[in-house]
PDB file of N, CA, C and O in Angstrom, chain B, residues numbered from 101:
ATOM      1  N   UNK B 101      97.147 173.380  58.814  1.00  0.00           N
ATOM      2  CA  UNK B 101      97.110 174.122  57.580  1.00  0.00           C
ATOM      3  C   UNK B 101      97.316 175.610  57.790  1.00  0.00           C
ATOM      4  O   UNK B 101      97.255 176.330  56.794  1.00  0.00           O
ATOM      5  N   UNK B 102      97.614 176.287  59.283  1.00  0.00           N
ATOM      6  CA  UNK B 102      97.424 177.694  59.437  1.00  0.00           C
ATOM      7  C   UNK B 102      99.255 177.703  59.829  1.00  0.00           C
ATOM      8  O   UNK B 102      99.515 178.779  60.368  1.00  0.00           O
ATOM      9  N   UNK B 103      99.812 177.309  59.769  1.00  0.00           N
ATOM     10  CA  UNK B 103     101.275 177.406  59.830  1.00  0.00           C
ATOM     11  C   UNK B 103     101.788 178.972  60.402  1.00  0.00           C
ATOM     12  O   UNK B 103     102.469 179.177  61.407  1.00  0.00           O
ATOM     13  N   UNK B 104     101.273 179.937  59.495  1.00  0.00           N
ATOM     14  CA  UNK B 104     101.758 181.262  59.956  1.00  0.00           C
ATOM     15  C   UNK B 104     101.274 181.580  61.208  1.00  0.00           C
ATOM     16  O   UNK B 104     101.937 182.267  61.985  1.00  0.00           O
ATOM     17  N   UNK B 105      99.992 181.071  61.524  1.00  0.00           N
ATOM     18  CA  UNK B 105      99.274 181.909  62.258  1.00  0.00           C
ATOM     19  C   UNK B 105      99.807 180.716  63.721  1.00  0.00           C
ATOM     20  O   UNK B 105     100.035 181.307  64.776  1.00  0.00           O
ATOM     21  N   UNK B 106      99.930 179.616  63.733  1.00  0.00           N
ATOM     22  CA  UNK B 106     100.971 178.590  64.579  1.00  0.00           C
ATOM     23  C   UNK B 106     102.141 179.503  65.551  1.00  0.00           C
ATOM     24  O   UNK B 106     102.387 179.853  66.705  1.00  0.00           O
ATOM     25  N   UNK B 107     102.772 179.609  63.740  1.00  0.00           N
ATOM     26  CA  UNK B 107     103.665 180.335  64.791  1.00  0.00           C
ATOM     27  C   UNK B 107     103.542 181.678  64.898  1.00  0.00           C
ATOM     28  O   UNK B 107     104.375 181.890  65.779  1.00  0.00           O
ATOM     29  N   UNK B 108     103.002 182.935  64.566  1.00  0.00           N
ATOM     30  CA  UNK B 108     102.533 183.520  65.204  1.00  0.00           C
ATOM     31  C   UNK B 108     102.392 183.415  67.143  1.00  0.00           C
ATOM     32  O   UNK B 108     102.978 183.946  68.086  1.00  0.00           O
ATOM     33  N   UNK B 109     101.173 182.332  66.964  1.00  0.00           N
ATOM     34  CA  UNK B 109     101.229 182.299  68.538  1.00  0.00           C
ATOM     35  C   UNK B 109     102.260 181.513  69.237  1.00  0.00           C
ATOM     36  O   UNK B 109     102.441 181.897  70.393  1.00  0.00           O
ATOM     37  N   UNK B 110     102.909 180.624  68.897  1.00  0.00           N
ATOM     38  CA  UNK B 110     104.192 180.202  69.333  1.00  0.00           C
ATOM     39  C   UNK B 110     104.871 181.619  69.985  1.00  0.00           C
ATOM     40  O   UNK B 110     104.990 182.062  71.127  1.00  0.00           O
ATOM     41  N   UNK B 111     105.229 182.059  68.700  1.00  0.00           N
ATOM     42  CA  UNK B 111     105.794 184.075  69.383  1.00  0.00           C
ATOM     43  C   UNK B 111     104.983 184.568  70.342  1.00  0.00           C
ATOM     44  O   UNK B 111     105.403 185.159  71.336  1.00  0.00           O
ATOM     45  N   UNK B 112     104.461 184.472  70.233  1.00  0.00           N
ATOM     46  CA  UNK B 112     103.668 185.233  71.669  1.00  0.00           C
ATOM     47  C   UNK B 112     103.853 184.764  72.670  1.00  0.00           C
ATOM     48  O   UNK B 112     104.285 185.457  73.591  1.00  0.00           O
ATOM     49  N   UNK B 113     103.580 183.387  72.838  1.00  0.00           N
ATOM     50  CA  UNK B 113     104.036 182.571  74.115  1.00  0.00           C
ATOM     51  C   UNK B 113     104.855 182.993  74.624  1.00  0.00           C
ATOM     52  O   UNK B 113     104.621 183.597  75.671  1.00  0.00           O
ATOM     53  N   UNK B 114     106.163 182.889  74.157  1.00  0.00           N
ATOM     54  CA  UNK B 114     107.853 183.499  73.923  1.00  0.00           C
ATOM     55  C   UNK B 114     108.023 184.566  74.742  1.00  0.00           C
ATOM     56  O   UNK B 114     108.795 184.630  75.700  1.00  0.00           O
ATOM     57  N   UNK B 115     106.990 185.732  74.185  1.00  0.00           N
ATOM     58  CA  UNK B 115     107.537 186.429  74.925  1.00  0.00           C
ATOM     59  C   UNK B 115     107.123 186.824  76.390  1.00  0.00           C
ATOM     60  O   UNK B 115     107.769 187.423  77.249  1.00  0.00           O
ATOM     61  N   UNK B 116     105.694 186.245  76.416  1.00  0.00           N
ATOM     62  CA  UNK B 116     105.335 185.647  77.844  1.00  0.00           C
ATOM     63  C   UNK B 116     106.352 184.633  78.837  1.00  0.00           C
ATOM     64  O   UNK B 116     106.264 184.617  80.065  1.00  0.00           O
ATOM     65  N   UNK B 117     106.890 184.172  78.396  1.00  0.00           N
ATOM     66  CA  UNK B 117     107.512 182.890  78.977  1.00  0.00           C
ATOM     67  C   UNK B 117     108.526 182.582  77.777  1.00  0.00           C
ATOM     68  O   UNK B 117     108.250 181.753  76.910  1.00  0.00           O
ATOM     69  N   UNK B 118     109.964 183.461  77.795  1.00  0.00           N
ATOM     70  CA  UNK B 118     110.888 183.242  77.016  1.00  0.00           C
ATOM     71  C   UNK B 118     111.919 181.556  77.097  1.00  0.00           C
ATOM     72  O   UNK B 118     112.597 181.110  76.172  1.00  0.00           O
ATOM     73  N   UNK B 119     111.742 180.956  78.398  1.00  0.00           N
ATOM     74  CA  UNK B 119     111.682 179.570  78.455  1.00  0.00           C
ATOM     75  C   UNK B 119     110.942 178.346  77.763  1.00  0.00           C
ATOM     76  O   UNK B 119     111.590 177.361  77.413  1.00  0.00           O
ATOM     77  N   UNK B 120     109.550 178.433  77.573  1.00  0.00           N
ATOM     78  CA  UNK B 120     108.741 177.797  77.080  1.00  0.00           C
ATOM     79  C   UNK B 120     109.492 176.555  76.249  1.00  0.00           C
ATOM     80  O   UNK B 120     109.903 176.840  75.124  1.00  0.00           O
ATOM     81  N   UNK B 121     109.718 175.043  76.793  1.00  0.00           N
ATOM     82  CA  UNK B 121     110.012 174.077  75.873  1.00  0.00           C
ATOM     83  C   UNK B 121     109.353 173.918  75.102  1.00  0.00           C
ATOM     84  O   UNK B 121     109.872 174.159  74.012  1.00  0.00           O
ATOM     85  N   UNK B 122     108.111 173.524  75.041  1.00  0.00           N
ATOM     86  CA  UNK B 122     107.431 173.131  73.779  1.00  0.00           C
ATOM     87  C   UNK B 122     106.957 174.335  72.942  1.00  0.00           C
ATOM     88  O   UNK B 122     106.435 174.059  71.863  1.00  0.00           O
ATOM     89  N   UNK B 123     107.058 175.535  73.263  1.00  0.00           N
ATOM     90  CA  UNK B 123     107.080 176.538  72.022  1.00  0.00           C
ATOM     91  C   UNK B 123     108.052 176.684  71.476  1.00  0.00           C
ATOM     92  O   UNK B 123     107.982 177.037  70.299  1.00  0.00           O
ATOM     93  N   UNK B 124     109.347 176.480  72.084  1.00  0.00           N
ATOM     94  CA  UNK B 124     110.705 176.398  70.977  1.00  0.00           C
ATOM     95  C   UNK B 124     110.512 175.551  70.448  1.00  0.00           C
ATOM     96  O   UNK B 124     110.292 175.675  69.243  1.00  0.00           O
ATOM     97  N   UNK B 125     110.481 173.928  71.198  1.00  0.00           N
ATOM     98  CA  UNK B 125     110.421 172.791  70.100  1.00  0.00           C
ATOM     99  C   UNK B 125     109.242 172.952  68.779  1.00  0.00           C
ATOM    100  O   UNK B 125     109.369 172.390  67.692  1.00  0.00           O
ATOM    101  N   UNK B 126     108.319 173.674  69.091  1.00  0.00           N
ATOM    102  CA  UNK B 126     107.579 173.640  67.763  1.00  0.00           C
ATOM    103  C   UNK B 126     107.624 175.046  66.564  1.00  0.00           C
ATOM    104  O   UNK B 126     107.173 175.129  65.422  1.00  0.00           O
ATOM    105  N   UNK B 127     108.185 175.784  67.206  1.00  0.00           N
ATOM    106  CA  UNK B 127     108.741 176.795  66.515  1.00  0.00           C
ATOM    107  C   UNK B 127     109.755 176.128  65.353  1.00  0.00           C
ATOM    108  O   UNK B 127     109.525 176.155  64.144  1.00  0.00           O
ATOM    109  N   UNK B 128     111.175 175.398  66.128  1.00  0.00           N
ATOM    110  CA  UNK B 128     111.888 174.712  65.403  1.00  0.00           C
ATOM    111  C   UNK B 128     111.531 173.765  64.323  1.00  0.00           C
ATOM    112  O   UNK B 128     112.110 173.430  63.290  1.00  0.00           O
ATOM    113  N   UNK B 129     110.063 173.332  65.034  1.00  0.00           N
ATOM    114  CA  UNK B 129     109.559 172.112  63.872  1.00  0.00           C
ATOM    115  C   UNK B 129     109.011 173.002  62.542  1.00  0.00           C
ATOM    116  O   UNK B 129     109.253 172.577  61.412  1.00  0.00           O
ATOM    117  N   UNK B 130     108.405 174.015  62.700  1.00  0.00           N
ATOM    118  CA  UNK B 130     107.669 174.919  61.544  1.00  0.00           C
ATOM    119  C   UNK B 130     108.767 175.307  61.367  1.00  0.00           C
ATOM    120  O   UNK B 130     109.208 174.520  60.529  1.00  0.00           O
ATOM    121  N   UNK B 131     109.579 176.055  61.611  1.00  0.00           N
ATOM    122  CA  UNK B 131     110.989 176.339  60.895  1.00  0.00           C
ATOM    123  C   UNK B 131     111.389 175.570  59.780  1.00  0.00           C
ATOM    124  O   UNK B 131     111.545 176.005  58.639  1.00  0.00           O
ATOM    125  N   UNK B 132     111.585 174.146  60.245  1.00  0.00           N
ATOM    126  CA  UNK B 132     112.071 173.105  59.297  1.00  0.00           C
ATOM    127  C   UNK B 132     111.275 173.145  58.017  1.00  0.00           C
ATOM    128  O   UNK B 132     111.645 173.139  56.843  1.00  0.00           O
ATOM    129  N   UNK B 133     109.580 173.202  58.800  1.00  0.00           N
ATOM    130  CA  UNK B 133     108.961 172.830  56.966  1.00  0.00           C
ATOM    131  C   UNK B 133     109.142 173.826  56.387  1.00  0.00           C
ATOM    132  O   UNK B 133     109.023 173.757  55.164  1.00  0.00           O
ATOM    133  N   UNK B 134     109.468 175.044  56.943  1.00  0.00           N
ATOM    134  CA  UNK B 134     109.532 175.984  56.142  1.00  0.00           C
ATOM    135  C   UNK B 134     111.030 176.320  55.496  1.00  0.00           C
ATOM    136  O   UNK B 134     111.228 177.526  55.351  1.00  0.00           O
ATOM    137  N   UNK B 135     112.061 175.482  55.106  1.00  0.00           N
ATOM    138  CA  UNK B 135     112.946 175.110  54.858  1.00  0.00           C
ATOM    139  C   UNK B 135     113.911 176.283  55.372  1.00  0.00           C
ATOM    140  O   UNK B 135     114.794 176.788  54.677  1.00  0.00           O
ATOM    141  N   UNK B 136     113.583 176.673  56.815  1.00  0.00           N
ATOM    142  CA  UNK B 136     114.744 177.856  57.877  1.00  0.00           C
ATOM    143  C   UNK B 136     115.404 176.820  58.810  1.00  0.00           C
ATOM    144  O   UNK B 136     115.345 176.764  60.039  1.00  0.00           O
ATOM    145  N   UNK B 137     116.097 175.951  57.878  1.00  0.00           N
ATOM    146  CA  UNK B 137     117.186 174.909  58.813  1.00  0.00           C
ATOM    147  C   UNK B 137     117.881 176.017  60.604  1.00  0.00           C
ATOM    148  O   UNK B 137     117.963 175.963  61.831  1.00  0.00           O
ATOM    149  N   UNK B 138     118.186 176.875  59.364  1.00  0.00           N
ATOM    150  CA  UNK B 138     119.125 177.322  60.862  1.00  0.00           C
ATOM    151  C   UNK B 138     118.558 178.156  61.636  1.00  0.00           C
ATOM    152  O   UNK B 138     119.048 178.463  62.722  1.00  0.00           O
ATOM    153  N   UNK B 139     117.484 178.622  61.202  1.00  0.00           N
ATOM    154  CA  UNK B 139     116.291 179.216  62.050  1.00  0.00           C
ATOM    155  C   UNK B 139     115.822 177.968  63.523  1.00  0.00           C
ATOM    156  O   UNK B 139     115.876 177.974  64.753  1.00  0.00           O
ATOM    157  N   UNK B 140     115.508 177.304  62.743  1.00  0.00           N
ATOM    158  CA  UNK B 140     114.999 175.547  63.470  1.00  0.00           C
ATOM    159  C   UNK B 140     116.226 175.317  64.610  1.00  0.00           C
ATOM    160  O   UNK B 140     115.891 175.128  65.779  1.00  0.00           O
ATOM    161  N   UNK B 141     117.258 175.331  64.344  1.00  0.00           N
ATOM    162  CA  UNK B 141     118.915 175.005  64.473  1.00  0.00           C
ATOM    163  C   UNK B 141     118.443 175.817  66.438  1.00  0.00           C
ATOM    164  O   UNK B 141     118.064 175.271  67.474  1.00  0.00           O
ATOM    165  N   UNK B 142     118.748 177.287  66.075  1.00  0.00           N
ATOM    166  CA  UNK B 142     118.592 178.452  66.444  1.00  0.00           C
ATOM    167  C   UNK B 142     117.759 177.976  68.060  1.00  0.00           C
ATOM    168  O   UNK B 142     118.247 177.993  69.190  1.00  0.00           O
ATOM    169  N   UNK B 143     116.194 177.527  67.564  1.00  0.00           N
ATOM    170  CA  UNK B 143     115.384 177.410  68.394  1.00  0.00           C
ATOM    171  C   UNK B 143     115.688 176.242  69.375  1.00  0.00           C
ATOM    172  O   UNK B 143     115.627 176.249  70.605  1.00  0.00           O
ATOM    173  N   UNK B 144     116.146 174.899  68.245  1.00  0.00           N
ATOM    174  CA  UNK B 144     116.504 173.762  69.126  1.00  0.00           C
ATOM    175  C   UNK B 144     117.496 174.209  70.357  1.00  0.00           C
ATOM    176  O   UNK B 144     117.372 173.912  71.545  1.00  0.00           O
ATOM    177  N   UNK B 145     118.521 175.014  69.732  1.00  0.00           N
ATOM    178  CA  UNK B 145     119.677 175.293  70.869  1.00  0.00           C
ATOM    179  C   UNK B 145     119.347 175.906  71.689  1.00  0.00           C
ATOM    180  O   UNK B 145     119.849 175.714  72.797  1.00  0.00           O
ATOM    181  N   UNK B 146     118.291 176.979  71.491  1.00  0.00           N
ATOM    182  CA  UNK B 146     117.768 177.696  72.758  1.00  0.00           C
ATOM    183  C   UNK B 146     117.229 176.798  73.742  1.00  0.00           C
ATOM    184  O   UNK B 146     117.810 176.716  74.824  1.00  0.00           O
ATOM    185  N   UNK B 147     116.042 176.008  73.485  1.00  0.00           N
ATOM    186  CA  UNK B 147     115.503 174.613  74.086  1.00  0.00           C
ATOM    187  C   UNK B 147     116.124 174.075  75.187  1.00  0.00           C
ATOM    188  O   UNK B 147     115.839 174.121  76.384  1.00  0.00           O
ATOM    189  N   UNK B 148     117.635 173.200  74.165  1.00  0.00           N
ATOM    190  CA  UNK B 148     118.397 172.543  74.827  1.00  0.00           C
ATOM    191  C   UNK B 148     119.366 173.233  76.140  1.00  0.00           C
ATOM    192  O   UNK B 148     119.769 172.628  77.134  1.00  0.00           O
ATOM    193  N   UNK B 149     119.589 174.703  75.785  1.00  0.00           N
ATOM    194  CA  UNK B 149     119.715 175.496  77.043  1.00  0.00           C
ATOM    195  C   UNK B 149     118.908 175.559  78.170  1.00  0.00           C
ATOM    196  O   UNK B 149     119.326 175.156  79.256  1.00  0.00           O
ATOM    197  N   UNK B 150     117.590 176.107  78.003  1.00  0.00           N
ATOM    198  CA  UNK B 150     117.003 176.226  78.836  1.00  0.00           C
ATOM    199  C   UNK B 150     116.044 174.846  79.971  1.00  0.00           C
ATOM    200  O   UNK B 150     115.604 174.863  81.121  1.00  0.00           O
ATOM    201  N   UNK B 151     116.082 173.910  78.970  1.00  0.00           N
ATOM    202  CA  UNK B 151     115.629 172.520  79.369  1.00  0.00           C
ATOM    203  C   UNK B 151     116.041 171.353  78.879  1.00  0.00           C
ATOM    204  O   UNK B 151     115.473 170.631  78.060  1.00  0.00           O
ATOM    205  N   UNK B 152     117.563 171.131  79.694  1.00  0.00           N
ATOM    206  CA  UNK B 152     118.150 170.015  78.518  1.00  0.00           C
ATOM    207  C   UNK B 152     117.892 168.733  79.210  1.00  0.00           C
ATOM    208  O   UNK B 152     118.828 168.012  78.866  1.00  0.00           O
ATOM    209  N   UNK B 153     117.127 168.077  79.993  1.00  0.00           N
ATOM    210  CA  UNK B 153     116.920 167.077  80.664  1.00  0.00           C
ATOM    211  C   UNK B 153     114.819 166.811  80.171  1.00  0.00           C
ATOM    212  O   UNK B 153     113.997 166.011  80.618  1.00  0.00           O
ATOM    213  N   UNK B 154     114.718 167.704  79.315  1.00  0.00           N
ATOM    214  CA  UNK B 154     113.316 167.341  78.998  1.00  0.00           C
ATOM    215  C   UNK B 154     112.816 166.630  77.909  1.00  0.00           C
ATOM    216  O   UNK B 154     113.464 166.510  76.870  1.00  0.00           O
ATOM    217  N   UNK B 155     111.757 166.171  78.067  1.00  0.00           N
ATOM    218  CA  UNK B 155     111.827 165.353  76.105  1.00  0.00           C
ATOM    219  C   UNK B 155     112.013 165.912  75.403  1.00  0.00           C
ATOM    220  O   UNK B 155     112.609 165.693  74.348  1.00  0.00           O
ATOM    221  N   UNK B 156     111.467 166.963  75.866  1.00  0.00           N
ATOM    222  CA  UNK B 156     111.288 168.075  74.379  1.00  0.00           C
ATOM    223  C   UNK B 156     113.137 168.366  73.902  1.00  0.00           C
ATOM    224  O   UNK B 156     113.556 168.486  72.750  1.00  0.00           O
ATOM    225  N   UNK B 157     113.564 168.393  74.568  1.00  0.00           N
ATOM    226  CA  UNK B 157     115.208 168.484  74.812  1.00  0.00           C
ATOM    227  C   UNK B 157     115.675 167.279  73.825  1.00  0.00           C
ATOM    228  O   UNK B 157     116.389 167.289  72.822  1.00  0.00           O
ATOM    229  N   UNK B 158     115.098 166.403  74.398  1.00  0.00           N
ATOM    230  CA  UNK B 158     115.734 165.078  73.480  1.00  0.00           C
ATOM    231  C   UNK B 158     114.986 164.955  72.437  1.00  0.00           C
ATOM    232  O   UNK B 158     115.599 164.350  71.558  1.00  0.00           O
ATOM    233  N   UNK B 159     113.932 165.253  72.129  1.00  0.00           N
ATOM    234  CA  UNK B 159     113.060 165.180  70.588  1.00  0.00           C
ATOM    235  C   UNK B 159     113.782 166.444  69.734  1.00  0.00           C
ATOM    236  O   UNK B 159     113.780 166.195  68.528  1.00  0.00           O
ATOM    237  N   UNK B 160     114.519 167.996  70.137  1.00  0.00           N
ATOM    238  CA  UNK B 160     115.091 168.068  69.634  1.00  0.00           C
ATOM    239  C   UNK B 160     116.167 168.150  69.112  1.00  0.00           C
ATOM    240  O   UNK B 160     116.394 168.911  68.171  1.00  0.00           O
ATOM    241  N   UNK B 161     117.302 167.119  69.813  1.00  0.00           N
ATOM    242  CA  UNK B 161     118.146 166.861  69.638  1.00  0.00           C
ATOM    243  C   UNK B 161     118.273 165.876  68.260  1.00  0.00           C
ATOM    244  O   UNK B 161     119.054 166.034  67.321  1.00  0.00           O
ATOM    245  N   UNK B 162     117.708 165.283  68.359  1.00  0.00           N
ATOM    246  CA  UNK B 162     117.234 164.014  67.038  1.00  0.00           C
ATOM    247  C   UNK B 162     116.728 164.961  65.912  1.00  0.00           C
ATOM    248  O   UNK B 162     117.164 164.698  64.792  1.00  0.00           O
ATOM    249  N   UNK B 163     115.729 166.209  66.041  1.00  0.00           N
ATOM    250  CA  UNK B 163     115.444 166.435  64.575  1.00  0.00           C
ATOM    251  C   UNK B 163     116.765 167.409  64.592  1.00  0.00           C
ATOM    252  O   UNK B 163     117.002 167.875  63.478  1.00  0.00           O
ATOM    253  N   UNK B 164     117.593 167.777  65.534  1.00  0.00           N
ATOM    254  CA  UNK B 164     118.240 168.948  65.049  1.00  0.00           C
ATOM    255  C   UNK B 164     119.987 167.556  64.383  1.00  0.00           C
ATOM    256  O   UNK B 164     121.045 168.015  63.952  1.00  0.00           O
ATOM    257  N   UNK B 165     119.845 166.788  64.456  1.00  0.00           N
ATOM    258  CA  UNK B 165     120.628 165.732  64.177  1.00  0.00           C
ATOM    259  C   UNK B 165     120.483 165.297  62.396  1.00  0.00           C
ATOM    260  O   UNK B 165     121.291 165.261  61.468  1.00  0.00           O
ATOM    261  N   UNK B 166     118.803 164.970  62.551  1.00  0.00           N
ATOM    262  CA  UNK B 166     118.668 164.930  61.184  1.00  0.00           C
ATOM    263  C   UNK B 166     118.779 166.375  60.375  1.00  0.00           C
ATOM    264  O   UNK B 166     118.631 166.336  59.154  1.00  0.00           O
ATOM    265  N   UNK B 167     118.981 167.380  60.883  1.00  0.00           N
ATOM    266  CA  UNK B 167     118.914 168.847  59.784  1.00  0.00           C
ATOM    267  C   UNK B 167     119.914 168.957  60.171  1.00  0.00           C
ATOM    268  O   UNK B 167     119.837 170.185  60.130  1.00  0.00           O
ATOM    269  N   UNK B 168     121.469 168.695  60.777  1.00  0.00           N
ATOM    270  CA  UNK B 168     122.499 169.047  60.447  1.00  0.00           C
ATOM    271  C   UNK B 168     123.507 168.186  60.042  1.00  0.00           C
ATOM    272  O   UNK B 168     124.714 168.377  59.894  1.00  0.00           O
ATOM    273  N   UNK B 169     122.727 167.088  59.869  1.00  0.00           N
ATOM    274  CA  UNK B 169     123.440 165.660  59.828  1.00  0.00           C
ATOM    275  C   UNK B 169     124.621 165.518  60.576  1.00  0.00           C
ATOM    276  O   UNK B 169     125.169 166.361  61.286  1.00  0.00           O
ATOM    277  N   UNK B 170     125.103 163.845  60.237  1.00  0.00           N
ATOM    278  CA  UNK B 170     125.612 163.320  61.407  1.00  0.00           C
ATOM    279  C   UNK B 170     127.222 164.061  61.716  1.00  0.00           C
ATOM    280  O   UNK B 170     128.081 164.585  61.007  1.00  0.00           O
ATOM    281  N   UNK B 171     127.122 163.877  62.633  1.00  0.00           N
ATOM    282  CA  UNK B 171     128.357 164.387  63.141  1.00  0.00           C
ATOM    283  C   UNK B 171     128.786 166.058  63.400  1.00  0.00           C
ATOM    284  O   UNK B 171     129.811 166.394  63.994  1.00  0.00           O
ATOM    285  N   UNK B 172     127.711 167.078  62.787  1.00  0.00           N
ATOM    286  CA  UNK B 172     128.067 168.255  63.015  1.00  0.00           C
ATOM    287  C   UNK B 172     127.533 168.685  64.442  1.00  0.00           C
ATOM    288  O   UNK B 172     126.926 167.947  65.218  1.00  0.00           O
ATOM    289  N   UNK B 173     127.931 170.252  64.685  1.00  0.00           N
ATOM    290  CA  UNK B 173     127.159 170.725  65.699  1.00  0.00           C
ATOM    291  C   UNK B 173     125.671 171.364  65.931  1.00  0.00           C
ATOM    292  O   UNK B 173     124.749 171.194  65.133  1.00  0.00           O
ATOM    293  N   UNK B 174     125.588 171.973  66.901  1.00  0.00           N
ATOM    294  CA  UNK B 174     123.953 172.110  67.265  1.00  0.00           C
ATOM    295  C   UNK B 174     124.381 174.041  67.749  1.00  0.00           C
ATOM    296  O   UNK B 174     124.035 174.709  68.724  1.00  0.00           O
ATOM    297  N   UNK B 175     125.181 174.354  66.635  1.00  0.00           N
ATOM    298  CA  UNK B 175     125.524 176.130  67.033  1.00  0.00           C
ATOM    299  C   UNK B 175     126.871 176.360  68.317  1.00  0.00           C
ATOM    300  O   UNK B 175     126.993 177.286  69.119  1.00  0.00           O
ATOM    301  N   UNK B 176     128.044 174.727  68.048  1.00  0.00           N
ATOM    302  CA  UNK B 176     128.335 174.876  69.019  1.00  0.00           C
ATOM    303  C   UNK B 176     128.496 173.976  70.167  1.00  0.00           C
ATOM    304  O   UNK B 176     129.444 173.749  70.918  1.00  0.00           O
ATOM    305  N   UNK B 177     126.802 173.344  70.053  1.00  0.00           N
ATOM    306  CA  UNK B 177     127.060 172.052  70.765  1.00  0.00           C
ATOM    307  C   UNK B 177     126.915 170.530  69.961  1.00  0.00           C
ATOM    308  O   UNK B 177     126.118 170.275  69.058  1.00  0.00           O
ATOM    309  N   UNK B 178     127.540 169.959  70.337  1.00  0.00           N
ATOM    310  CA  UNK B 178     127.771 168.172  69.970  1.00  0.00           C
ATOM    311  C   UNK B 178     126.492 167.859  69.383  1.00  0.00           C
ATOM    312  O   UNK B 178     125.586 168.425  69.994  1.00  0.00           O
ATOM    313  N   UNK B 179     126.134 167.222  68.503  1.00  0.00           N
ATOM    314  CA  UNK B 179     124.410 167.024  68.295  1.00  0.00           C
ATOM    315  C   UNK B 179     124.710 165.655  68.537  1.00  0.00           C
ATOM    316  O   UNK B 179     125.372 165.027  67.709  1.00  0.00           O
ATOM    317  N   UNK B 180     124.150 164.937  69.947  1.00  0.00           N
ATOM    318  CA  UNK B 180     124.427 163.582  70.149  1.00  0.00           C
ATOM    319  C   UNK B 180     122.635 162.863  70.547  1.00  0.00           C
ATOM    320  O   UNK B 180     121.637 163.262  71.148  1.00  0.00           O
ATOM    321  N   UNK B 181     123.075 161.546  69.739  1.00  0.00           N
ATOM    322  CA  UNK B 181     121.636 160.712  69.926  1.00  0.00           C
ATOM    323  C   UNK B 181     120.831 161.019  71.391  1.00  0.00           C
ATOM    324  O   UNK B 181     121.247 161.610  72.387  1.00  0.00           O
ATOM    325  N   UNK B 182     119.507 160.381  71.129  1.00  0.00           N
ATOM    326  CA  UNK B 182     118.918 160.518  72.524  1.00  0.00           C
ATOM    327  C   UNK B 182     118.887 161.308  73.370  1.00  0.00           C
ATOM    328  O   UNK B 182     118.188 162.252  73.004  1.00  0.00           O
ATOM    329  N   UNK B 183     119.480 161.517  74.848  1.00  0.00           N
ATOM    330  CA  UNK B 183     119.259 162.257  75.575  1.00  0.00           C
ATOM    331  C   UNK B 183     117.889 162.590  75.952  1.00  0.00           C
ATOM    332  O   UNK B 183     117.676 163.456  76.801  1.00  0.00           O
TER     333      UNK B 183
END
């Protein structure tokens, strides 16, 4: 229910550890509810750069699949199942 304050510290993490998978992946996820598709978009692709062999990599490949639907890209890259 504290959403702002979420990500708030998500950001902070960030800039401790500008890698951080699971603070992008959940950055991207509050993005979404907060209807910043390409904000979300943004974070997934950073993710998938920095850790593309991780779940978190492949969990957001799938939501960034469902928010750009099928067949578009990911800023660039292929948005393909799984991984």
């Amino acid at each position: 229910g504290r959403r702002g304050d979420a990500e708030h510290a998500f950001l902070r993490v960030l800039r401790f550890d500008p890698e951080r998978p699971e603070a992008l992946f959940e950055l991207g996820e509050l993005a979404t509810e907060s209807g910043r598709h390409r904000q979300a978009l943004g974070y997934w692709r950073q993710l998938v750069d920095v850790a593309p062999e991780s779940e978190y990599a492949a969990r957001a490949r799938v939501r960034a699949r469902r928010a750009a639907s099928n067949g578009r890209t990911l800023n660039g890259y292929k948005v393909r199942s799984g991984a």
